[in-house]
N, CA, C and O of each residue as an XYZ file, in Angstrom:
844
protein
N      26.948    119.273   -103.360
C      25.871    118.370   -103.717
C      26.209    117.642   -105.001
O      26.815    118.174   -105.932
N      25.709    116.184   -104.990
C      26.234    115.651   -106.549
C      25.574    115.890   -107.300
O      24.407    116.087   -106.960
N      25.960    116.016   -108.820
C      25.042    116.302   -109.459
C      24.948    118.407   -109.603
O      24.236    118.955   -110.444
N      25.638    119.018   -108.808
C      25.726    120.245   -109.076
C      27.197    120.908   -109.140
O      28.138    120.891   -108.347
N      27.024    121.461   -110.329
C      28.333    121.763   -110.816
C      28.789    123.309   -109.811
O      29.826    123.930   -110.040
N      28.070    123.598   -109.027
C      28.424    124.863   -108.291
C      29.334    124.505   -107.580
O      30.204    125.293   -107.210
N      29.305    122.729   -107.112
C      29.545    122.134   -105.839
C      29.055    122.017   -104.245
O      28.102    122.731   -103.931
N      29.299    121.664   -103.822
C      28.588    121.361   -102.197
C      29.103    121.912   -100.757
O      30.121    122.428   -100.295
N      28.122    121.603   -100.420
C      28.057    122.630    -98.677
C      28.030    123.850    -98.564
O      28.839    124.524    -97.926
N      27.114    124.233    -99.160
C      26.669    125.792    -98.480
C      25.714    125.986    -97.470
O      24.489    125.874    -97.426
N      27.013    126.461    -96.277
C      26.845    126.561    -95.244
C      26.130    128.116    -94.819
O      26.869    129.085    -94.992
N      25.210    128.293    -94.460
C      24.145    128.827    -94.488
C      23.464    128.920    -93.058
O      23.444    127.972    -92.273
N      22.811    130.385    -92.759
C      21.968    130.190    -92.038
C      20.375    130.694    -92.312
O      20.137    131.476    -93.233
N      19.634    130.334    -91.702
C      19.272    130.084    -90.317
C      19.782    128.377    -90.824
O      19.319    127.780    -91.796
N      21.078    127.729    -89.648
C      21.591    126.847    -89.582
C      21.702    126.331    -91.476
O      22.705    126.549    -92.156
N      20.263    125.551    -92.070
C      20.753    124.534    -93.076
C      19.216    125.263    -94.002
O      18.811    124.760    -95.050
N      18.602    126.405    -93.388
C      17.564    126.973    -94.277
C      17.993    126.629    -95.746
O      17.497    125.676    -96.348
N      19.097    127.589    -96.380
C      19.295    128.018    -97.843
C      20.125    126.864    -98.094
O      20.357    126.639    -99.282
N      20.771    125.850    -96.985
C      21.584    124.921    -97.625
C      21.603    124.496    -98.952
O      22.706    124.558    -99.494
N      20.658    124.073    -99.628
C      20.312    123.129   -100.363
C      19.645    124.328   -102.112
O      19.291    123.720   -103.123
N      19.626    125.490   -102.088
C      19.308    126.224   -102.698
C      20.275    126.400   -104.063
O      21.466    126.676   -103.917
N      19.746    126.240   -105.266
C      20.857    126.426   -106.471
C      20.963    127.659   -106.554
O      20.100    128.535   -106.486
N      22.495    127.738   -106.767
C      22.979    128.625   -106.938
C      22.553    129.177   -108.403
O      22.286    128.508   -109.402
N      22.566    130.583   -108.250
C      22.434    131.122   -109.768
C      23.477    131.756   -110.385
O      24.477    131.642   -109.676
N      23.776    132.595   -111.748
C      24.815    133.220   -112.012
C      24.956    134.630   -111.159
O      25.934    135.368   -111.038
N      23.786    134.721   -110.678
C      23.622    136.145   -110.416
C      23.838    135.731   -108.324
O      24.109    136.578   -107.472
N      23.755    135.210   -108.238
C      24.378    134.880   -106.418
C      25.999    135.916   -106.365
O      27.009    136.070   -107.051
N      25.361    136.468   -104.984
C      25.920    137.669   -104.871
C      27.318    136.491   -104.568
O      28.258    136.721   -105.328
N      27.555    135.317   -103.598
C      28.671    134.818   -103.287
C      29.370    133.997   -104.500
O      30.538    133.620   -104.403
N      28.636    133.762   -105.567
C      29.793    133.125   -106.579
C      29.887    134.051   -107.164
O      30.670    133.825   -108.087
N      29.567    134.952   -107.188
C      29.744    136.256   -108.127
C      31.283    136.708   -107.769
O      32.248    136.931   -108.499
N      31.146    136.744   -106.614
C      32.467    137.227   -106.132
C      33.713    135.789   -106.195
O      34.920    135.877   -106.420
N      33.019    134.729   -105.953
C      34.031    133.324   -106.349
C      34.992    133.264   -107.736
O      36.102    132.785   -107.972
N      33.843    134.104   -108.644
C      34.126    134.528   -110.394
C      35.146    135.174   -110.331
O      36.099    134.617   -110.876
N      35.419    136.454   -109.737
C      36.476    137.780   -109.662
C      37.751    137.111   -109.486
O      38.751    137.478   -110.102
N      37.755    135.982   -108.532
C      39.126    135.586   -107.992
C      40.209    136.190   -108.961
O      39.836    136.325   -110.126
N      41.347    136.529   -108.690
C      42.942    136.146   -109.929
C      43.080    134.658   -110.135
O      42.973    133.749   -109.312
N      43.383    134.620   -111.630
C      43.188    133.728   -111.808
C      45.253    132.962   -111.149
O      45.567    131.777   -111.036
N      46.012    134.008   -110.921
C      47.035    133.712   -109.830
C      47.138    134.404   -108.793
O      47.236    135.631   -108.818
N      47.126    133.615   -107.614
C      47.422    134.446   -106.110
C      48.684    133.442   -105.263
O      49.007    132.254   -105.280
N      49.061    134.471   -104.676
C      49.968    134.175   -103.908
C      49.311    133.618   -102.355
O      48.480    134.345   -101.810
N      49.771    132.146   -101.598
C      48.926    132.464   -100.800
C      49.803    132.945    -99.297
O      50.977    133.136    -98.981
N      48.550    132.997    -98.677
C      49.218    133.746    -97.754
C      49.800    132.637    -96.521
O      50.503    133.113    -95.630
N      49.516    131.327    -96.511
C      49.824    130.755    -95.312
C      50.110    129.386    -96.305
O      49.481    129.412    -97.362
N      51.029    128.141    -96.070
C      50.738    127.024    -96.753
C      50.493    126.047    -95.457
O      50.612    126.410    -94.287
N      50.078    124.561    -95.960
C      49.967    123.628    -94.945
C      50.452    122.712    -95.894
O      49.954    122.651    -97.019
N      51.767    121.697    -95.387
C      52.703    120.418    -95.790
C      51.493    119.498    -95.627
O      50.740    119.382    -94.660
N      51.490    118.864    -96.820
C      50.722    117.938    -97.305
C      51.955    116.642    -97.334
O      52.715    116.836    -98.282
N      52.247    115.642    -96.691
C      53.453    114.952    -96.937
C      54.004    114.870    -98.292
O      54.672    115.831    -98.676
N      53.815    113.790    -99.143
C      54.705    114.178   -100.390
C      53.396    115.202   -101.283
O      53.975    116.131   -101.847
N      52.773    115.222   -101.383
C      52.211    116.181   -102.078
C      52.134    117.561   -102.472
O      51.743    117.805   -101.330
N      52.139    118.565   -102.957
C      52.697    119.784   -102.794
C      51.833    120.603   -101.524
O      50.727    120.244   -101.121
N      52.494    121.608   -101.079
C      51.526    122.683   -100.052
C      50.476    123.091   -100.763
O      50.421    123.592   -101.886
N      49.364    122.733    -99.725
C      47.841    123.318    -99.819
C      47.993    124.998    -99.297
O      48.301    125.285    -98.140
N      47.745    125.926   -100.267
C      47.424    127.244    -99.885
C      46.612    127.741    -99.367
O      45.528    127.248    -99.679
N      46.535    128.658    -98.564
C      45.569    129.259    -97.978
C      45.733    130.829    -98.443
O      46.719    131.562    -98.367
N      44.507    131.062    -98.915
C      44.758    132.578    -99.514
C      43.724    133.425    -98.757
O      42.767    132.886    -98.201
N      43.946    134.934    -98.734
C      42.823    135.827    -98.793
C      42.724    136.814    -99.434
O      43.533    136.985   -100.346
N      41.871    137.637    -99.220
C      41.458    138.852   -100.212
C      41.258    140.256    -99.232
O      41.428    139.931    -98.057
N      41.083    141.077    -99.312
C      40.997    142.452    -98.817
C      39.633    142.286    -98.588
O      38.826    141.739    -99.339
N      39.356    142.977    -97.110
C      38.008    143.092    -96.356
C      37.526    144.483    -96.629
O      38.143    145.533    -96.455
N      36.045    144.263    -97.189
C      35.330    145.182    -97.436
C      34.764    145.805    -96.558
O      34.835    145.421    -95.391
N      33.990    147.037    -96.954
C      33.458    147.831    -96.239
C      32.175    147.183    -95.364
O      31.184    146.695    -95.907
N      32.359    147.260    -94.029
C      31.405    146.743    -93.451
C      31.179    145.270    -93.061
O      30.110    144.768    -92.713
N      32.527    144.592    -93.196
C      32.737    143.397    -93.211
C      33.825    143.074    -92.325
O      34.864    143.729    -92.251
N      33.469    141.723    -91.448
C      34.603    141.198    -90.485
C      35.233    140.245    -91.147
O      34.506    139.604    -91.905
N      36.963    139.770    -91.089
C      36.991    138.311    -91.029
C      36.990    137.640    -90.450
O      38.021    137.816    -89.801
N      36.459    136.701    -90.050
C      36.148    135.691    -88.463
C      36.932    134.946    -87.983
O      36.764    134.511    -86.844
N      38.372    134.495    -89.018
C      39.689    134.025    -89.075
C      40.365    134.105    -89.751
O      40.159    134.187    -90.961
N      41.818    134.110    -88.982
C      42.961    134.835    -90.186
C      43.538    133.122    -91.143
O      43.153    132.010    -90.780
N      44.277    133.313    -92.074
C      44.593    132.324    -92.860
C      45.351    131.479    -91.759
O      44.827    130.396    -91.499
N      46.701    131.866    -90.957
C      47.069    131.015    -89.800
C      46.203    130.048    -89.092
O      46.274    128.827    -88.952
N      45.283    131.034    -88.647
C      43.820    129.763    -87.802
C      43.786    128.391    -88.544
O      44.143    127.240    -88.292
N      43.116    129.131    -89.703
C      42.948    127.977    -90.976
C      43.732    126.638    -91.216
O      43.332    125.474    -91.244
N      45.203    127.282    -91.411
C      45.829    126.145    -91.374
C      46.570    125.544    -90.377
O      47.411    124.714    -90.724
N      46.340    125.947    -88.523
C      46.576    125.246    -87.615
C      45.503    124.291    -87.526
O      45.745    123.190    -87.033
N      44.341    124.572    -87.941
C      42.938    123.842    -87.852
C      43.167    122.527    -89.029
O      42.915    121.336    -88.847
N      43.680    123.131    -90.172
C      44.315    121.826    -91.087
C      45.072    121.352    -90.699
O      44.956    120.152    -90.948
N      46.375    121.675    -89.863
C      47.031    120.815    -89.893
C      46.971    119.760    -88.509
O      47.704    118.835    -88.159
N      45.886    120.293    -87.987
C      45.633    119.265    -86.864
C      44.840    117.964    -87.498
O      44.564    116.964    -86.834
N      44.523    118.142    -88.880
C      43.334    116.841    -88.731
C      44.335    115.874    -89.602
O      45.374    116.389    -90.014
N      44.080    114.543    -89.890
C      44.546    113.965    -90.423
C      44.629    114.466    -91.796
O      43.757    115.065    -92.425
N      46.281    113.997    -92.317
C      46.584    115.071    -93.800
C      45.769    114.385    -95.084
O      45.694    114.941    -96.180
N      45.075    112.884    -94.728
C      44.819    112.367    -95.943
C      43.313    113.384    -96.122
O      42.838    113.695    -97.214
N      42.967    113.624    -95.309
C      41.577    114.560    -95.360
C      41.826    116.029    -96.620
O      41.101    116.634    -97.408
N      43.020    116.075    -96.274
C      43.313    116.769    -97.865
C      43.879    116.891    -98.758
O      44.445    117.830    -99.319
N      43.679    115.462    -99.003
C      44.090    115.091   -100.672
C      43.698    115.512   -101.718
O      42.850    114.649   -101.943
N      43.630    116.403   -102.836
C      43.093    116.511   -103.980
C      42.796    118.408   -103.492
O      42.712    119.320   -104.314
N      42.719    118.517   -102.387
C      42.220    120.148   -101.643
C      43.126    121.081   -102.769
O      44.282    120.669   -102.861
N      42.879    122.011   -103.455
C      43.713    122.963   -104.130
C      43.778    124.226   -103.379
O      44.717    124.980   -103.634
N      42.755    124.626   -102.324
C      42.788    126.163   -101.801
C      42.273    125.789   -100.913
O      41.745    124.694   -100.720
N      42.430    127.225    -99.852
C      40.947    127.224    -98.820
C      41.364    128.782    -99.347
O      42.465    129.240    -99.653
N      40.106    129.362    -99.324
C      40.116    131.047    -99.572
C      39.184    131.942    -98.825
O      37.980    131.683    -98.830
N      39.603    132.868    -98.249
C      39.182    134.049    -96.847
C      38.589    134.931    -97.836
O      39.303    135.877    -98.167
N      37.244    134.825    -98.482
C      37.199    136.278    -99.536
C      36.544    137.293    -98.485
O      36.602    137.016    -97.287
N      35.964    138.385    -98.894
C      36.456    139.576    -98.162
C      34.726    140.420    -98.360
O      34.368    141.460    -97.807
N      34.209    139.862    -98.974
C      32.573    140.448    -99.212
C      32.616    141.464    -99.921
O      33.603    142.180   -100.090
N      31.224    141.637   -100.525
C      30.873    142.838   -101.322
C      29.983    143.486   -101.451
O      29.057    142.942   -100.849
N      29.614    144.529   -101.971
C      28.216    145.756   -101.892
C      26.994    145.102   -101.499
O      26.106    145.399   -100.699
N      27.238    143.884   -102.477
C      26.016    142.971   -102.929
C      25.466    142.554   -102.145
O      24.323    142.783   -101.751
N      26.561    141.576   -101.662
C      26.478    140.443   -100.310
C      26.201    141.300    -98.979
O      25.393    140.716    -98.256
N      26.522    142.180    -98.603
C      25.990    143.223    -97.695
C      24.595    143.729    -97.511
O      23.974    143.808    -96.451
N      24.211    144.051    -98.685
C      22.484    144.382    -98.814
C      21.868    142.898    -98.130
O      20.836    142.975    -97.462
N      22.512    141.606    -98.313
C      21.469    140.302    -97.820
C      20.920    140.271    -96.710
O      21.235    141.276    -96.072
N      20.090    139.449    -96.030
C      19.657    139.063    -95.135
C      19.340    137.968    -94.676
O      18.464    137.696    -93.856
N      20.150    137.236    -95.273
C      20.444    135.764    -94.681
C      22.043    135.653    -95.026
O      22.377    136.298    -96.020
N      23.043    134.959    -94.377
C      23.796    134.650    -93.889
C      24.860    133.490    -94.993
O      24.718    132.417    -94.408
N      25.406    133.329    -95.715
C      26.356    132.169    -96.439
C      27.613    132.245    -95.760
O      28.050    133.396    -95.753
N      28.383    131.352    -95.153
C      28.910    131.058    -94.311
C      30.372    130.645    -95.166
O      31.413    131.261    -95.393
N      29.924    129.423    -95.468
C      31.111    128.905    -96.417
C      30.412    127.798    -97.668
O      29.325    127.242    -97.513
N      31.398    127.614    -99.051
C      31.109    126.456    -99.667
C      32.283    125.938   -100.360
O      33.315    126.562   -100.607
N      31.978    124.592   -100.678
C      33.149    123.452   -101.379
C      33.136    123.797   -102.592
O      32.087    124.432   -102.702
N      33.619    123.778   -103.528
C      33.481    123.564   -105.256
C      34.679    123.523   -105.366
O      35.501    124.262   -104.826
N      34.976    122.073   -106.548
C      35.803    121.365   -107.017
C      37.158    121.841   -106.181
O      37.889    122.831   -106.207
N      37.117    120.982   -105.659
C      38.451    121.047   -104.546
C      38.402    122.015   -104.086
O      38.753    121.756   -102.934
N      38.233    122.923   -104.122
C      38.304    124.601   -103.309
C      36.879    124.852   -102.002
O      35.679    124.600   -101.896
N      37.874    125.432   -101.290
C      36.871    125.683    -99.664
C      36.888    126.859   -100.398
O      37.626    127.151   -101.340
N      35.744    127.696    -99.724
C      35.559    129.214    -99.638
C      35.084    129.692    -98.429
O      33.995    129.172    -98.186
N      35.473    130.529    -97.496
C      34.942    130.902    -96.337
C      34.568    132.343    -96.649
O      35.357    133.256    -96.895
N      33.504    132.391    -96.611
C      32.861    134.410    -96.688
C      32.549    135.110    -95.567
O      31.782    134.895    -94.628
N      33.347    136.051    -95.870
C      33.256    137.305    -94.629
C      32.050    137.535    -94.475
O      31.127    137.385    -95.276
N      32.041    138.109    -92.868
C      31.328    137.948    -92.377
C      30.582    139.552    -92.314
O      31.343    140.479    -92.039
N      28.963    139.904    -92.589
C      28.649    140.982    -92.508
C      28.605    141.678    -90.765
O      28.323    141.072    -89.731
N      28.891    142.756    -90.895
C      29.095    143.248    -89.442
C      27.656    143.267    -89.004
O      27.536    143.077    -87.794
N      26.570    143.440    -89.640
C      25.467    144.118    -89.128
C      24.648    142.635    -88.809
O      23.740    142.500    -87.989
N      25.274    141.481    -89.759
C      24.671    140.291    -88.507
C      25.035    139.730    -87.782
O      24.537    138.633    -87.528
N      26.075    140.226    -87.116
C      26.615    140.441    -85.655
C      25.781    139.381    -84.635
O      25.990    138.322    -84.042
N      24.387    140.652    -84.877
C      22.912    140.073    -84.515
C      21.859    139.584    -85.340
O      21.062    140.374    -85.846
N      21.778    138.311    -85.530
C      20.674    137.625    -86.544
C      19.829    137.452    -86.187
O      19.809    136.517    -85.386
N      18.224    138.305    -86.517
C      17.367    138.148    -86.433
C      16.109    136.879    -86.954
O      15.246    136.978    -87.828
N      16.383    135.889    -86.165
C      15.069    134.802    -86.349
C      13.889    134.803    -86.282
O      13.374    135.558    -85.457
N      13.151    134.068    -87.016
C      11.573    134.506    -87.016
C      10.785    133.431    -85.653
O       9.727    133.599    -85.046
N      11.817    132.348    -85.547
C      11.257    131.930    -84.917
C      12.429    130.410    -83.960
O      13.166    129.557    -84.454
N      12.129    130.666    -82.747
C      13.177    130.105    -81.474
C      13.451    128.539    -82.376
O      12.381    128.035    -82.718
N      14.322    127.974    -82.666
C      15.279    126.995    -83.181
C      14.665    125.700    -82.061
O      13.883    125.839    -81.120
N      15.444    124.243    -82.642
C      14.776    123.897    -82.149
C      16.347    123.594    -80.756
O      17.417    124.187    -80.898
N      16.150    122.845    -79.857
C      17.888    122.837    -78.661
C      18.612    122.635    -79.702
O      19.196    123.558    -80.270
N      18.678    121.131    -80.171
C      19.660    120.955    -81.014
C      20.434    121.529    -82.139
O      21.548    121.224    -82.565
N      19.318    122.714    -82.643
C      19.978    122.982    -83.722
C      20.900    125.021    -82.692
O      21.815    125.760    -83.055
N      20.241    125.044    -81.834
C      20.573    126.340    -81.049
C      21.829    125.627    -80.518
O      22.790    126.383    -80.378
N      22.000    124.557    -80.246
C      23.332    123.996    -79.775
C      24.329    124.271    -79.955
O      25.238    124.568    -79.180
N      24.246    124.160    -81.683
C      25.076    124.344    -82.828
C      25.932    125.639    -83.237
O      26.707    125.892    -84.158
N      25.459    126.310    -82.180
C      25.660    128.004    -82.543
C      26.462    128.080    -80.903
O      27.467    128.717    -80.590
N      25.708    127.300    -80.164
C      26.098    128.482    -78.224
C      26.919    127.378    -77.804
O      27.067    127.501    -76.589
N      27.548    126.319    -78.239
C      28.403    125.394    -77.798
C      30.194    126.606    -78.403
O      31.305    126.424    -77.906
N      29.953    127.433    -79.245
C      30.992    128.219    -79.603
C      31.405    129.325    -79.008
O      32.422    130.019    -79.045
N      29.774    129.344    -78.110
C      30.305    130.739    -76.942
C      28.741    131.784    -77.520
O      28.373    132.650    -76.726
N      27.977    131.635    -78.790
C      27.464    132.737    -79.311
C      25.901    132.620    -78.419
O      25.623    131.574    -77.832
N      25.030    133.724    -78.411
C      24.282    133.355    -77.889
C      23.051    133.557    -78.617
O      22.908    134.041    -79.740
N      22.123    133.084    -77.760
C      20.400    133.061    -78.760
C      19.324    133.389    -77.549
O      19.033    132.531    -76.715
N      18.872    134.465    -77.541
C      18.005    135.326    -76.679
C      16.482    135.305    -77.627
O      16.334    135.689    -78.787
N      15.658    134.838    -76.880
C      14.052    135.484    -77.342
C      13.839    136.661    -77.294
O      14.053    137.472    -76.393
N      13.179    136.833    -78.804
C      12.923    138.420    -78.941
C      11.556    139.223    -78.360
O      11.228    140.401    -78.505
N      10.658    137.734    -77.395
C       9.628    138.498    -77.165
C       8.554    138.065    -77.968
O       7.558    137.746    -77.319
N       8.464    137.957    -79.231
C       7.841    137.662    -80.321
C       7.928    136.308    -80.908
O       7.604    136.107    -82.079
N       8.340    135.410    -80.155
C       8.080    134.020    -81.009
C       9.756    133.535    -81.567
O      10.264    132.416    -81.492
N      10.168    134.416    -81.955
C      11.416    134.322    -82.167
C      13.199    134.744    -81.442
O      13.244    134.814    -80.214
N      14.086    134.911    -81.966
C      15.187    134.884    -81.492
C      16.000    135.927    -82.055
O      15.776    136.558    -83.088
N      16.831    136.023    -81.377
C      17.949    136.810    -81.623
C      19.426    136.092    -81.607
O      19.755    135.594    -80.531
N      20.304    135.999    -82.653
C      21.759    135.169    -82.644
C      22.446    136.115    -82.598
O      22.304    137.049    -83.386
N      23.546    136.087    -81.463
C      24.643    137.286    -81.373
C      26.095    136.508    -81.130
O      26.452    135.744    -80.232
N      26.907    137.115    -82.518
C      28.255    135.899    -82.290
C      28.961    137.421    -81.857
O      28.814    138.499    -82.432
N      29.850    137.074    -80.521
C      30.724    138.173    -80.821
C      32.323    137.798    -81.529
O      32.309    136.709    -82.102
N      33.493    138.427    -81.569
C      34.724    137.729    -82.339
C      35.477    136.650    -82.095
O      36.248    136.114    -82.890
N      35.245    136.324    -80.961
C      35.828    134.792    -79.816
C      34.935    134.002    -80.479
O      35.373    133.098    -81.190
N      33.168    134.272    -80.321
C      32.325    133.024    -80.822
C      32.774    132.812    -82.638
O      33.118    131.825    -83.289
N      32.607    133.956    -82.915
C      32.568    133.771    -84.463
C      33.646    132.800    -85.161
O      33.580    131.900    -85.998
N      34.697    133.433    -84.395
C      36.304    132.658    -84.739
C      35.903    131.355    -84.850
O      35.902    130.699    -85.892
N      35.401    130.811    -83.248
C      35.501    129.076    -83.371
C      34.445    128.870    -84.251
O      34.413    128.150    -85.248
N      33.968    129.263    -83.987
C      32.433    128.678    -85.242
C      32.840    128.636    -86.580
O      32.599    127.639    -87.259
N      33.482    129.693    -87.076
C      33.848    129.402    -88.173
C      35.300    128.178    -88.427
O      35.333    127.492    -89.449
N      36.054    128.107    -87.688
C      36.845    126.971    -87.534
C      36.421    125.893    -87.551
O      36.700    125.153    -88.494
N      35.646    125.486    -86.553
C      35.570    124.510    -86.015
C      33.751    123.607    -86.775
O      33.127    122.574    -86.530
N      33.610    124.656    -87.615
C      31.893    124.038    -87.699
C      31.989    124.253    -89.459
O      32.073    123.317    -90.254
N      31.950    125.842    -89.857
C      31.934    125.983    -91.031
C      33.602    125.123    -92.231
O      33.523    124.429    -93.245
N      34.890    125.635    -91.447
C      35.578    124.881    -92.172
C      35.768    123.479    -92.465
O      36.282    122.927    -93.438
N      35.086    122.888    -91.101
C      35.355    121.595    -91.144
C      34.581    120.757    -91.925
O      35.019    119.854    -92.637
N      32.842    121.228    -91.708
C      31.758    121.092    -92.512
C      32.228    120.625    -94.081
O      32.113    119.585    -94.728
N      32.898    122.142    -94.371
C      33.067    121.822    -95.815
C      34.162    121.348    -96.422
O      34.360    121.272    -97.635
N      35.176    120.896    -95.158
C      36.549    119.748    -95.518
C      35.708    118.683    -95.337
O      36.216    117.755    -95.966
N      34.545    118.262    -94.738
C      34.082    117.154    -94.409
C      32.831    116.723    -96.656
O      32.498    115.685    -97.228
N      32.699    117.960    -96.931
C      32.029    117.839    -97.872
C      33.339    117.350    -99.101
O      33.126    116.435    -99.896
N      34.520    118.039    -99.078
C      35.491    117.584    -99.912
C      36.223    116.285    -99.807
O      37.162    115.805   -100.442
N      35.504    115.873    -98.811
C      35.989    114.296    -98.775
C      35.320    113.343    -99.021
O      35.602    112.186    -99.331
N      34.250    113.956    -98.848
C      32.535    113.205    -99.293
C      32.016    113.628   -100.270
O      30.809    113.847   -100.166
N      32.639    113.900   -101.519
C      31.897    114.805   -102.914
C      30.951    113.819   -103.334
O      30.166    114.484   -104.009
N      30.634    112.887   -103.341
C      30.322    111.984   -104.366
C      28.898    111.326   -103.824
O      28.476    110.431   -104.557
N      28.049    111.642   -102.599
C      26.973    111.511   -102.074
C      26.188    112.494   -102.876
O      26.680    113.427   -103.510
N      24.410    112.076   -102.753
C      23.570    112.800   -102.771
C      23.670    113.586   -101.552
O      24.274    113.289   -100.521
N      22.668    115.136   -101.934
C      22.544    116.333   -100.675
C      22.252    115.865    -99.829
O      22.921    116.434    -98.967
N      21.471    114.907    -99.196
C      20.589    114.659    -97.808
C      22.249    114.304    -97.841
O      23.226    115.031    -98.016
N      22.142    113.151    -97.644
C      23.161    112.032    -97.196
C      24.853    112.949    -97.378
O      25.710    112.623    -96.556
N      25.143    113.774    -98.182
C      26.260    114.985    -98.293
C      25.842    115.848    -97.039
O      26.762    116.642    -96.844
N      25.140    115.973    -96.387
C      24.929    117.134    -95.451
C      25.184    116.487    -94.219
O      25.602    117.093    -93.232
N      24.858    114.839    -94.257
C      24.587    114.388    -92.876
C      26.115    114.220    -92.642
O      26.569    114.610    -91.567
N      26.959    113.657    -93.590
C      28.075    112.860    -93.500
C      29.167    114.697    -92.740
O      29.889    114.721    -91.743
N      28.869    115.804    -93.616
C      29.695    116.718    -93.546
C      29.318    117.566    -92.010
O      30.231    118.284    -91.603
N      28.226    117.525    -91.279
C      27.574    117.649    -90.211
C      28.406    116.343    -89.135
O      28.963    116.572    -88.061
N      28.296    115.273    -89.676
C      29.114    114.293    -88.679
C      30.531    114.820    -88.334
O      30.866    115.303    -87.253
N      31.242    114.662    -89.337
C      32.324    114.781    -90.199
C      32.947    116.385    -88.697
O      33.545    116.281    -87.626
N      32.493    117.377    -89.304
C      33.037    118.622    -88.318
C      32.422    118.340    -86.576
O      32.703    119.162    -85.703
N      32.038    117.771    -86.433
C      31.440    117.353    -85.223
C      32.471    116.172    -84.675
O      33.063    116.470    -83.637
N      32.686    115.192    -85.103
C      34.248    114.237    -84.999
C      35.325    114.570    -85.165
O      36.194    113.823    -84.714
N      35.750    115.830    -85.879
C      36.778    115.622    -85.901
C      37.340    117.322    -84.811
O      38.454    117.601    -84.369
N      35.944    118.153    -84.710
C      36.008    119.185    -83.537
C      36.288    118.462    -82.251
O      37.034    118.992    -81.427
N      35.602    116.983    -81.959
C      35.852    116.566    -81.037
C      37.425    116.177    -80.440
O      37.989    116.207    -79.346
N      37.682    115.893    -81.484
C      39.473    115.083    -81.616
C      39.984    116.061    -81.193
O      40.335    115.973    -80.016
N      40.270    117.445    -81.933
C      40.822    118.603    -81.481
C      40.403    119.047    -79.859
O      41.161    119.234    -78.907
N      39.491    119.103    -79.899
C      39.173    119.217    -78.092
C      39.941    118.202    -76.971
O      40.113    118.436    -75.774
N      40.297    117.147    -77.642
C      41.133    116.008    -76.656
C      42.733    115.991    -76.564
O      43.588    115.457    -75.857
N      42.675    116.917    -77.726
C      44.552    116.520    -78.163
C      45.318    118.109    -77.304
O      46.535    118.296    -77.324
């Protein structure tokens, strides 16, 4: 988001609920953004033509935590899109979750800040995400076009169940792109930053589906 020094696209569920929510010092996911080394080795690179390799790093998976893609995914998924899309990109990073982020009950997916992607592991126990209330098609789209599904609980609401096939593409194809789509678009206000980065992984998921 402009104007916030946390940076933009936090990808979030229920879909774009917490999107837009400031971050605090005490947020269990920059908390853990803080810890990084301040040197890592990464684990996968992607050739940027003359520019140096964009790294892809990760971190050790915590207790009770999936990763939804390995650093490889990552950068076959980069290196399919056009390379000017990551110009200025310094990382994409797989962190690995923590005590903290485990106790939650809502969902952070991924976010942009200053050149850096972050993708956050995924808690095992929301596997199955409990909704208060049935989505509307379009935004349930967004989730079961990846394979995951969304069952009524009976009660007004829903149930989201990604299993590791759904989770994978979703996180490829929706959350990374989302927020390569936000690092190319830093410089919008939030509405208009959300719509462009929502287009953005939606065009260029499509391209990949044709090639």
């Amino acid at each position: 988001m402009a104007g916030n020094a946390r940076g933009s696209g936090q990808r979030s569920g229920l879909y774009s609920e917490q999107r837009f929510t400031n971050w605090s010092t005490h947020d269990p996911h920059w908390s853990e953004i803080e810890t990084l080394p301040r040197k890592m080795r990464p684990r996968v690179e992607v050739d940027r033509d003359s520019a140096v390799a964009l790294g892809i790093y990760d971190r050790p998976i915590a207790e009770g935590f999936v990763r939804p893609c390995t650093p490889q995914d990552v950068a076959d998924v980069l290196n399919a899109i056009p390379n000017e899309f990551l110009s200025d990109l310094t990382g994409v990073f797989l962190l690995g979750g923590t005590s903290r982020q485990r106790s939650l009950t809502k969902v952070t997916y991924g976010m942009c800040s200053k050149g850096r992607i972050f993708l956050f592991a995924y808690s095992r126990k929301m596997l199955a995400q409990k909704w208060s209330k049935m989505p509307k098609p379009s935004v349930a789209k967004e989730y079961t076009k990846f394979g995951a599904t969304l069952t009524p609980d009976g009660k007004g609401g829903a149930v989201l169940n990604f299993d590791q096939s759904s989770l994978r593409q979703f996180y490829l194809f929706d959350v990374l792109l989302h927020e390569v789509g936000h690092h190319v678009d830093s410089e919008n206000n939030a509405d208009d930053a959300e719509r462009y980065a929502h287009w953005f992984a939606e065009f260029q998921h499509a391209r990949l589906l044709e090639v």
